[in-house]
C-alpha positions in Angstrom: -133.4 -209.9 107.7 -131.1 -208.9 110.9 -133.2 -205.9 111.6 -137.5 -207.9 111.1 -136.0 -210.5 113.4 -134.7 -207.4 115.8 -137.9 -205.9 115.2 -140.0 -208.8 116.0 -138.6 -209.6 119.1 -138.6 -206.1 120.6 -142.4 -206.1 119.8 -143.0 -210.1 121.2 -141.1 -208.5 124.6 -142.8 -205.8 124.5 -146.2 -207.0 123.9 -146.0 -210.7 126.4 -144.7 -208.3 129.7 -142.7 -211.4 130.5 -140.0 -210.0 132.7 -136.7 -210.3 132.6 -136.4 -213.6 131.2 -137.5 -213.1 127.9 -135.2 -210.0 127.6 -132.4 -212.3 128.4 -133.6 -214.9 125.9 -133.5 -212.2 123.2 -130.2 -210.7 124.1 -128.5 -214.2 123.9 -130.6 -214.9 120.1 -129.1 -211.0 119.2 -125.9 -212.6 119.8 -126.1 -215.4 118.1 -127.5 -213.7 114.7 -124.8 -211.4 114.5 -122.0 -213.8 115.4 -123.3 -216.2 112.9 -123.7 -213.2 110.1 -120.5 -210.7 110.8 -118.2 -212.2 113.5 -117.8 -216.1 112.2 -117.6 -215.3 108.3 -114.7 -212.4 109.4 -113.2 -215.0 111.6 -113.0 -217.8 108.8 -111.9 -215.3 106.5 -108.8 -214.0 108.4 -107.9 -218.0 109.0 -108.3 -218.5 105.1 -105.4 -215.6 104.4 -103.4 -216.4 107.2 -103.1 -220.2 105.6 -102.4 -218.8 101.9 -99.7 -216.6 103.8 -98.2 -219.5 105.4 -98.3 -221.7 102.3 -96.1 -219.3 99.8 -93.2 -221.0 98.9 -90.8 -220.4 96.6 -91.5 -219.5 93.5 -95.0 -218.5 94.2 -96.3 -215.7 91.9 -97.9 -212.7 94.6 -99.4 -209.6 94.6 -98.6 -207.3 97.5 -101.1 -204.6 99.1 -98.9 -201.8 97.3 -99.8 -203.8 94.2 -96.5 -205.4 93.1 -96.4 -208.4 91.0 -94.0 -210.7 91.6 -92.3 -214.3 92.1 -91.0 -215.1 95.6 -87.4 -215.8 95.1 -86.4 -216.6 99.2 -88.4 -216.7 102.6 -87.1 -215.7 105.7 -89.2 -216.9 108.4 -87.1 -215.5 111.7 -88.4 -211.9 110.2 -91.3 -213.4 108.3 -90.3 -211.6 105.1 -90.2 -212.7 101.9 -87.4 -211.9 98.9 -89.8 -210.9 95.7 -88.8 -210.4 92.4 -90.4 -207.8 90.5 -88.4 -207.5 87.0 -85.1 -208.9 86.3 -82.8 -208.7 88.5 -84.8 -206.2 90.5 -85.9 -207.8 94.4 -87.6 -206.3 97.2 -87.9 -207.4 100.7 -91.6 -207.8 101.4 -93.3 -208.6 105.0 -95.4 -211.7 104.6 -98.3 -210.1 105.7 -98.6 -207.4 103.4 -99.4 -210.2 100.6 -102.9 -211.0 98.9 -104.8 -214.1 99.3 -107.2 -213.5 96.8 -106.0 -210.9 94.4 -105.2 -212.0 90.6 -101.9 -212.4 89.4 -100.7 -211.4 86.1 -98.3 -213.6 84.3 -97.3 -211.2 81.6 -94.2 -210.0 83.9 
């Protein structure tokens, strides 16, 4: 879809001999495709995990990126860690940022 609406502009500058408007014109509407197709969607995306981040509270079930399961037992938020526990008796000290927004969590632990 990106690259016919590309294409078709290359060929209407091209073919009209404008000048340097029209090249401007199709610069700006290259922009604005891809910001609304790869920048914005990243950009909402990275505000959606940053807001699940913030919002773990105690007692949240997690998932980190090194794949651990576990229930938040503390939060430090001088260091922005969190205290996890992954079996009984068994915490780790996990940086809030290295935890999942969208991953699964298994409540078999």
């Amino acid at each position: 879809m990106i690259m016919n609406t590309m294409f078709i502009l290359l060929q209407a500058t091209a073919n009209g001999q404008q000048g340097g408007m029209s090249f401007i014109i199709m610069m700006v509407i290259i922009f604005a495709i891809m910001w609304f197709f790869m920048i914005r969607p990243q950009q909402k995306k990275q505000k959606e995990i940053q807001n699940f981040r913030n919002s773990i509270t105690v007692g949240s079930s997690i998932v980190t990126a090194g794949g651990l399961y576990g229930t938040v037992k503390s939060i430090d938020d001088t260091d922005n860690t969190l205290m996890v526990e992954i079996a009984h008796d068994v915490r780790v000290k996990v940086d809030r940022n290295s935890v999942y927004a969208t991953a699964p969590v298994n409540d078999k632990a």
